[in-house]
Phi, psi and omega in degrees: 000148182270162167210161186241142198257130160301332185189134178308156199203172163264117147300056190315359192251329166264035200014101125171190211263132186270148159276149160301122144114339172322129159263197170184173186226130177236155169298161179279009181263325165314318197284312175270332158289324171242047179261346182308313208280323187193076197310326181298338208275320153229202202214141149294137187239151160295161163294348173292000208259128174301196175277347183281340126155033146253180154305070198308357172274134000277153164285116169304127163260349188080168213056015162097031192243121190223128196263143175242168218271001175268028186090298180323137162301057183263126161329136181058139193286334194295304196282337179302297151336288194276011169261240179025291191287332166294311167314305177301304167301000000 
């Protein structure tokens, strides 16, 4: 599974340090010792979720330019957004 870190931690089992907002992909037993330990620390991600482990629609491509998830290309992020939510209902 993939999960996204809420807040930085030590991984004692993988020796080393998560950053907040890092994903990584863990077993689902793993997923559960350390939600035991500490529910805040990651999130389970959806499939939508990137390599920073967010919701990349609308995607920034640059230049005030944002891809939506049907492809379409748009100018401003306000409108990209509100295009974006209109696809997903």
């Amino acid at each position: 599974m993939k999960v996204k870190v809420l807040e930085t931690f030590c991984d004692k089992v993988e020796k080393k340090v998560r950053i907040k907002g890092e994903t990584f992909e863990l077993s689902e037993e793993r997923y559960e010792n350390i939600i035991k330990t500490n529910k805040s620390l990651i999130v389970e991600c959806s499939e939508e979720c990137d390599e920073a482990g967010e919701n990349p629609l609308p995607k920034h491509v640059g230049g005030g330019w944002y891809e939506l998830s049907n492809g379409e290309k748009v100018k401003g992020k306000e409108e990209a957004e509100a295009l974006e939510a209109e696809l997903r209902s």
